[in-house]
C-alpha positions as CSV (number, residue, x, y, z in Angstrom):
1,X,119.7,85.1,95.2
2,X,116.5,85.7,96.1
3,X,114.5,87.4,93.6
4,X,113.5,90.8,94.7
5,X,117.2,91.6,95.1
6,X,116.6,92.3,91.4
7,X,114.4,94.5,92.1
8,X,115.8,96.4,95.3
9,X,114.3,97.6,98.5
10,X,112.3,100.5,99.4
11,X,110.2,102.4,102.0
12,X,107.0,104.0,101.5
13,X,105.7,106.0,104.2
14,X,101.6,107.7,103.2
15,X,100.7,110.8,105.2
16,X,97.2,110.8,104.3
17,X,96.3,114.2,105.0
18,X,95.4,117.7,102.4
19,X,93.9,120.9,102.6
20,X,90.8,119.6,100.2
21,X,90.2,116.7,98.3
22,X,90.1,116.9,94.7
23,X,86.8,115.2,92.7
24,X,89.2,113.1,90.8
25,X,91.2,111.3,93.6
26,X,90.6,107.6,95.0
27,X,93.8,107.6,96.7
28,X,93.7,107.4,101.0
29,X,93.6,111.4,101.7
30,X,91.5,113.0,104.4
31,X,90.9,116.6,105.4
32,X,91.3,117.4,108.9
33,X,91.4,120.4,111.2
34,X,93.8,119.5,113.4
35,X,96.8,116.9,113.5
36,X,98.8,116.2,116.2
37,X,102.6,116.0,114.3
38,X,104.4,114.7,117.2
39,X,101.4,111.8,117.6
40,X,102.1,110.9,113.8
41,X,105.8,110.9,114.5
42,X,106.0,109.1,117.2
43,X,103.7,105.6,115.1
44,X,106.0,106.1,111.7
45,X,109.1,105.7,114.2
46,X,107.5,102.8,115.9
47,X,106.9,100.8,112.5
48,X,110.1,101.6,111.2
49,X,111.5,100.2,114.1
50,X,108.9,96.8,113.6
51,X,109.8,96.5,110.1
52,X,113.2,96.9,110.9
53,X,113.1,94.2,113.0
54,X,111.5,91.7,110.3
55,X,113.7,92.6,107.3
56,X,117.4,92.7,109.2
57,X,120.0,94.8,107.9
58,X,119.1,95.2,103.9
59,X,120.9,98.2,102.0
60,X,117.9,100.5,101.5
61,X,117.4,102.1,98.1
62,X,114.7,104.6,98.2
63,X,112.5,106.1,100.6
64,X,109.2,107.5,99.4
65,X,106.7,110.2,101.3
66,X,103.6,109.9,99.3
67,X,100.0,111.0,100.2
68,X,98.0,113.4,100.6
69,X,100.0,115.8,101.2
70,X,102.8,115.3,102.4
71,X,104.3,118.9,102.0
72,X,102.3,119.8,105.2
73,X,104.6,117.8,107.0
74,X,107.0,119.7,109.6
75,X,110.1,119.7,108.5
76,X,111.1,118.3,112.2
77,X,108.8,115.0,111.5
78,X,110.8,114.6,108.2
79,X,114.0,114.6,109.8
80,X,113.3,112.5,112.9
81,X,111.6,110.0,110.7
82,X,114.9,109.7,108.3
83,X,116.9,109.8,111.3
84,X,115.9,106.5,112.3
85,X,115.5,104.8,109.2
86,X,118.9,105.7,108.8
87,X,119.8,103.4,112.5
88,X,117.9,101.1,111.3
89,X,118.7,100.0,108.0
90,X,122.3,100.3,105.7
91,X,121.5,103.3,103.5
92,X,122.7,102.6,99.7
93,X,125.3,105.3,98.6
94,X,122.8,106.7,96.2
95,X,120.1,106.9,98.5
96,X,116.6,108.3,96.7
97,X,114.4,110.1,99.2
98,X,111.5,111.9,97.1
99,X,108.8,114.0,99.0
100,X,105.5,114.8,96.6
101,X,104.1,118.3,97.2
102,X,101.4,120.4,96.3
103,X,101.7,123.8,94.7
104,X,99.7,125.6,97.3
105,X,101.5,124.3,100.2
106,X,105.5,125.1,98.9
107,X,107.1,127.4,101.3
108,X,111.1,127.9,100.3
109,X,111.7,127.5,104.0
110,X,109.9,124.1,104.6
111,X,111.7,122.6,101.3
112,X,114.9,124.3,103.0
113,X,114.1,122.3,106.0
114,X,113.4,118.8,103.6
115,X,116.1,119.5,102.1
116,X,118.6,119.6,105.4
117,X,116.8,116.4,106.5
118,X,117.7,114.2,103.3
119,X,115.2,114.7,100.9
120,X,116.7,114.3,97.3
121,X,113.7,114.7,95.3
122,X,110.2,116.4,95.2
123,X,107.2,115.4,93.0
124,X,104.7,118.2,92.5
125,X,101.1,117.5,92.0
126,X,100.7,120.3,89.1
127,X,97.8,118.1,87.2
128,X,97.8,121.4,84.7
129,X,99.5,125.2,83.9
130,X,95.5,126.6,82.9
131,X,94.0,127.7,85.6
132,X,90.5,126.7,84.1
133,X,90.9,123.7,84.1
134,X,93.1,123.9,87.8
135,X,89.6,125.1,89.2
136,X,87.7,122.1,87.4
137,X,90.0,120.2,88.9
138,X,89.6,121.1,92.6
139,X,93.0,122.0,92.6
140,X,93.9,125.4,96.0
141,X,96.6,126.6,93.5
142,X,96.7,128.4,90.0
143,X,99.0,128.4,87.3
144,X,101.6,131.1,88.7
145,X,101.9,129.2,92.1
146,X,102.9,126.0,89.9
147,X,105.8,127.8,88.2
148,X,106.7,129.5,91.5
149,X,107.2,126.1,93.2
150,X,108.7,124.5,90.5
151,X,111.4,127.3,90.9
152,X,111.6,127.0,94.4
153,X,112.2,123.1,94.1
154,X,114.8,123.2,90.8
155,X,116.7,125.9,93.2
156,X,116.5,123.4,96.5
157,X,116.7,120.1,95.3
158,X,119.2,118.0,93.3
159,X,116.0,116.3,91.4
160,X,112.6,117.4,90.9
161,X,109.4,115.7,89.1
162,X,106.1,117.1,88.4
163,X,102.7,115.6,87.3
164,X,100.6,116.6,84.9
165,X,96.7,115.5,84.0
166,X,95.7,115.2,80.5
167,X,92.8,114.5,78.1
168,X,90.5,116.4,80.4
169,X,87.1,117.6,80.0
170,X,86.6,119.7,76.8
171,X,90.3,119.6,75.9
172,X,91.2,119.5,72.9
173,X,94.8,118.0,71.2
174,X,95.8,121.5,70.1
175,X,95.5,122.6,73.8
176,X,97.6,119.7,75.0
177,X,99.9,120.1,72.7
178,X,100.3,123.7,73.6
179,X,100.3,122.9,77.3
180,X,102.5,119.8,77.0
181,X,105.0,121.7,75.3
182,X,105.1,124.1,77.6
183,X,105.8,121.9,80.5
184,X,108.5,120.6,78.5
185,X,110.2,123.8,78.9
186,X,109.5,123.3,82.4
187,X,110.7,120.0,83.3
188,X,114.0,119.6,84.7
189,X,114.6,116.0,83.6
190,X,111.3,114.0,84.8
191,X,107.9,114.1,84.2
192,X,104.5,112.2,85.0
193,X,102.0,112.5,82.5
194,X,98.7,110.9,83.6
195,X,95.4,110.5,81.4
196,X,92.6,111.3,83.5
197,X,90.5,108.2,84.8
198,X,87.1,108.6,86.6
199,X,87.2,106.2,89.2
200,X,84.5,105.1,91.0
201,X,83.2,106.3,94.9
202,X,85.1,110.4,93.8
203,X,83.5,112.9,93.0
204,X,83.7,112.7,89.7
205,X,82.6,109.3,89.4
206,X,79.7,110.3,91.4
207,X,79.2,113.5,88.5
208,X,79.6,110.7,85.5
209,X,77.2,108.3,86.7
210,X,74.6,111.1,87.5
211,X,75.1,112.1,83.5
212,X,76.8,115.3,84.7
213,X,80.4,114.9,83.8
214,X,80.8,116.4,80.4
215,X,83.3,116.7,77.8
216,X,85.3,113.9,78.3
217,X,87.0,112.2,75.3
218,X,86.2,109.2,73.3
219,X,88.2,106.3,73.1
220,X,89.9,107.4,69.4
221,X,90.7,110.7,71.0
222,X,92.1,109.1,74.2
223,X,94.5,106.9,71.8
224,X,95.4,110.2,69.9
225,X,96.3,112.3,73.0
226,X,98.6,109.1,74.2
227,X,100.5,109.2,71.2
228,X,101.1,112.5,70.8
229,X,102.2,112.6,74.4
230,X,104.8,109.8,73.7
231,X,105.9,112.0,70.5
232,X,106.4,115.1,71.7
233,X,108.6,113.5,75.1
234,X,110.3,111.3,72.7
235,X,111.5,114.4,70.9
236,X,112.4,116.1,73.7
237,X,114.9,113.5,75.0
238,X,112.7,112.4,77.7
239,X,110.8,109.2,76.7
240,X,108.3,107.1,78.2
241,X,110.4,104.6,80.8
242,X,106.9,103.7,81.9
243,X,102.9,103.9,80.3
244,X,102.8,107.6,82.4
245,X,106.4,108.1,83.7
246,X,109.0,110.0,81.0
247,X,112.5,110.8,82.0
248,X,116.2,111.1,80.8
249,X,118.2,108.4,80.6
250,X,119.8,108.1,84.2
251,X,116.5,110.8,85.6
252,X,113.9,107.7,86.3
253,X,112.3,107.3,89.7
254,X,114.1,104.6,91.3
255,X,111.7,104.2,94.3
256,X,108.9,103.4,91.2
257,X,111.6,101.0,89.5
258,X,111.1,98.8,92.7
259,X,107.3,98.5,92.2
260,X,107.8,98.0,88.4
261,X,110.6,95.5,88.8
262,X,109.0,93.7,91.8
263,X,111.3,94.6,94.2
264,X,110.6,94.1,98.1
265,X,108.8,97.9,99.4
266,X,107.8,98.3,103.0
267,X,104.5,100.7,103.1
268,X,104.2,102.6,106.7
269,X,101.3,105.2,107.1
270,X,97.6,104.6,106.5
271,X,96.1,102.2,103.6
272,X,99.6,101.8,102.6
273,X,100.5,98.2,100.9
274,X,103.8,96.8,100.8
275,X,105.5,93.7,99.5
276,X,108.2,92.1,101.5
277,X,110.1,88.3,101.2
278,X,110.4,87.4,105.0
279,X,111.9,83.5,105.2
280,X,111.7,82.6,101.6
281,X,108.1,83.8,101.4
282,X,106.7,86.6,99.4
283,X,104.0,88.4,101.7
284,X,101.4,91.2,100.2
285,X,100.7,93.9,103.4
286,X,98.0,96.4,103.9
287,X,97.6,98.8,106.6
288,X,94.0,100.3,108.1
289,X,92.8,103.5,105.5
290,X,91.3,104.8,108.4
291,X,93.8,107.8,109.8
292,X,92.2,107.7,113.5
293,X,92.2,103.5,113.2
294,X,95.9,103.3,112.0
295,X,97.2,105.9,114.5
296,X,95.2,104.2,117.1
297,X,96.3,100.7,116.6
298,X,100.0,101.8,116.5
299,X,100.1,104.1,119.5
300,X,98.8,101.2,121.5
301,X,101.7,98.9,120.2
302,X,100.4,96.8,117.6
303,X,101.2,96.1,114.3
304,X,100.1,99.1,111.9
305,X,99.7,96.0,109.3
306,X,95.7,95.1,108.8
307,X,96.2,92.3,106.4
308,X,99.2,90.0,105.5
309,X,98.9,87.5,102.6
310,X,101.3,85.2,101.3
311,X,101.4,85.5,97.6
312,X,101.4,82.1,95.6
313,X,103.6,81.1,92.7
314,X,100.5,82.5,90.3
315,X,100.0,85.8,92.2
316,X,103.8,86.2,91.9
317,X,104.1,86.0,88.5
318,X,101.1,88.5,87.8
319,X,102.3,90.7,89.7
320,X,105.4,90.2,87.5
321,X,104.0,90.8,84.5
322,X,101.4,93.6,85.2
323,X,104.4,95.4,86.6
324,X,107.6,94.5,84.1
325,X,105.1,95.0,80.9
326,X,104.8,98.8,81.6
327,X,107.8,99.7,81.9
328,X,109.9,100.2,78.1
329,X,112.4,97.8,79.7
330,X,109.8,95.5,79.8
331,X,110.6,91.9,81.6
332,X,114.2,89.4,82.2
333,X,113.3,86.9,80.1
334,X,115.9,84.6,82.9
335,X,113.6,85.9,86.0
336,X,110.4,85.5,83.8
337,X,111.8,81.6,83.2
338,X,112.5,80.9,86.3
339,X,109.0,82.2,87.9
340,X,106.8,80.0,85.4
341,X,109.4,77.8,85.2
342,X,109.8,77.3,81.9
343,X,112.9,77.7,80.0
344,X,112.1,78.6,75.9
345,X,109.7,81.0,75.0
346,X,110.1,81.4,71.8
347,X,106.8,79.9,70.3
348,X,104.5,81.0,72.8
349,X,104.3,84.4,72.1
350,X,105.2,84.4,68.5
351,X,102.0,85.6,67.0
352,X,102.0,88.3,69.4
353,X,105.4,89.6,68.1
354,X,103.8,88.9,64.5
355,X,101.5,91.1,65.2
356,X,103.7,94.1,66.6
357,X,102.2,93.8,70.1
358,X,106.0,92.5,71.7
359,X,109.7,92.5,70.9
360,X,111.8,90.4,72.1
361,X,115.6,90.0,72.5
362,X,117.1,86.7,74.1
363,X,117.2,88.6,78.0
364,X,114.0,90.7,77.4
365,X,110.4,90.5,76.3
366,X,109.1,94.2,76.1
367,X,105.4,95.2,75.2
368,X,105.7,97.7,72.0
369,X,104.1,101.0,71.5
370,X,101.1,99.4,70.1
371,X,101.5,96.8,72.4
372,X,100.9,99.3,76.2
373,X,97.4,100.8,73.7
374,X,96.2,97.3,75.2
375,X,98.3,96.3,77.8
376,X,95.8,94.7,80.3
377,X,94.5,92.7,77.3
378,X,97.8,91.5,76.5
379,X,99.2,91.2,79.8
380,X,95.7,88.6,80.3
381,X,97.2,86.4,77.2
382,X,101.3,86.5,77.8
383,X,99.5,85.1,81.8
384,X,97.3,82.5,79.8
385,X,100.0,81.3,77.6
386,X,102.0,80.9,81.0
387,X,99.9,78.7,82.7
């Protein structure tokens, strides 16, 4: 069996437009005055139809509208584009088709209309319920539009996810706290809990570098806001699954368990990367970021692809371990084996288990709690020890 059957099959499609771009964000979204829906329609039907071609008739797990924004959508684009994915490829009888959305852009009728075209699942981009800190943010949408479209979703859709943005600027662990526990009240069985990271080339990172992005916590703090955010999901019967993803039992985002379990995704839309075995070989894709460049290129019938790399027996097994390490279920010690291809573990990594950094059982090896405080640190060792 090849090995990303353990991991499944997915489709990601990026519509990489919004209404404003937040300071925080270094993910592909654009503002624009005026799109041309039926233009984007018409490219995300003619990839599906290329990558159709390439992967044959798989049973499709998951299908995944990311952005941006992809709640400006029509609700007609939606349902042509799962139309054809559905000719295309065997849909698996518990098909998961999530749609993220922003706050400010929830109509009841639009979800009505995701909703009769197949989506399962929405992901809201809340980021906070203080709207303070919603305005430091960037984000179009206060507080009282967040609960409103959280209601609006739990009434429309089987499943429903929202993301929240802690440790911010000036926040202290009481507020959290008070805030987290709130949206625990909230949730209806999933949510993503994210620290907030400055990246470089946003606006924030531009703010930090010019000494004007204040407030922020210190490393100690940063570790105490973590743990209390594993504590208080723990005792509210939706643990961590993954570093920033918390769910019931059963309530996980299975499109995410691809990624995490190095499954084969296809990524359609602009900047989008995918990873897809095609005759035995495991092949990293990336499409243009540009919107104009991407739309462009696939209108005049080329691939929307802009770079294909075959990923070595090293890269594979990175990849492996970056991914299977944050998730609680951590890696198959049998698919782990046969990737380095070594067969006993057991002294290499007996220090780190020593030290309470890993557990192991004989099928899994799973980073701890104390072990995902340095993740990248230990993922770099378990790779060295591999080598």
């Amino acid at each position: 069996m090849e090995d990303w059957r353990h991991g499944g099959f997915g489709l990601y499609l990026h519509w990489p437009f919004c209404q404003s771009k937040c300071p925080y964000c270094d993910f592909n979204s654009h503002v624009a005055a005026r799109i041309d829906q039926g233009n984007w329609q018409n490219a995300y039907l003619q990839e599906i139809d290329r990558i159709g071609g390439e992967t044959g008739n798989r049973v499709l797990n998951t299908v995944y509208f990311g952005g941006g924004t992809p709640s400006l959508m029509e609700g007609r684009v939606v349902g042509a584009i799962l139309e054809r994915i559905g000719k295309t490829w065997t849909l698996a009888n518990d098909i998961e088709i999530t749609l993220e959305a922003n706050p400010g852009s929830v109509e009841a009728a639009r979800f009505a209309d995701y909703r009769a075209a197949g989506v399962n699942r929405v992901s809201l981009g809340v980021q906070s319920l203080r709207d303070a800190d919603l305005r430091r943010l960037g984000r179009l949408h206060d507080a009282a539009a967040a609960r409103d479209a959280l209601e609006i979703a739990k009434r429309t859709f089987d499943r429903v996810s929202f993301d929240l943005i802690y440790a911010r600027q000036d926040q202290t662990l009481s507020d959290w706290e008070a805030e987290l526990g709130e949206a625990l009240q909230l949730a209806a069985g999933h949510l993503s809990l994210y620290q907030l990271t400055i990246e470089s080339g946003t606006a924030f990172g531009d703010r930090l570098a010019a000494g004007k992005l204040r407030g922020l916590p210190d490393e100690d703090l940063s570790v105490d806001f973590f743990e209390l955010t594993q504590s208080m999901t723990e005792a509210a019967g939706i643990p961590a699954y993954e570093v920033s993803n918390h769910a019931e039992p059963g309530n996980e985002s299975r499109h995410n368990l691809i990624y995490w379990r190095s499954g084969d995704f296809a990524g359609i839309g602009p900047g989008a990367h995918g990873r897809l075995t095609l005759n035995g070989r495991r092949i990293a894709t990336e499409t243009a970021r540009n919107p104009n460049a991407w739309l462009s290129t696939v209108m005049a019938g080329r691939s929307g692809d802009s770079l294909r790399e075959t990923l070595d027996q090293s890269q594979i097994l990175e990849e492996f371990l970056v991914m299977g390490l944050r998730t609680s279920e951590g890696l198959d010690v049998a698919r782990l084996s046969s990737l380095c291809g070594k067969k006993d573990f057991s002294s290499d990594f007996k220090d780190l288990e020593d030290f309470g950094l890993i557990s192991t059982t004989p099928h899994k090896l799973m980073a701890t709690a104390k072990g995902r405080l340095v993740l990248n640190r230990l993922i770099e060792e378990i790779a060295t020890r591999l080598e």
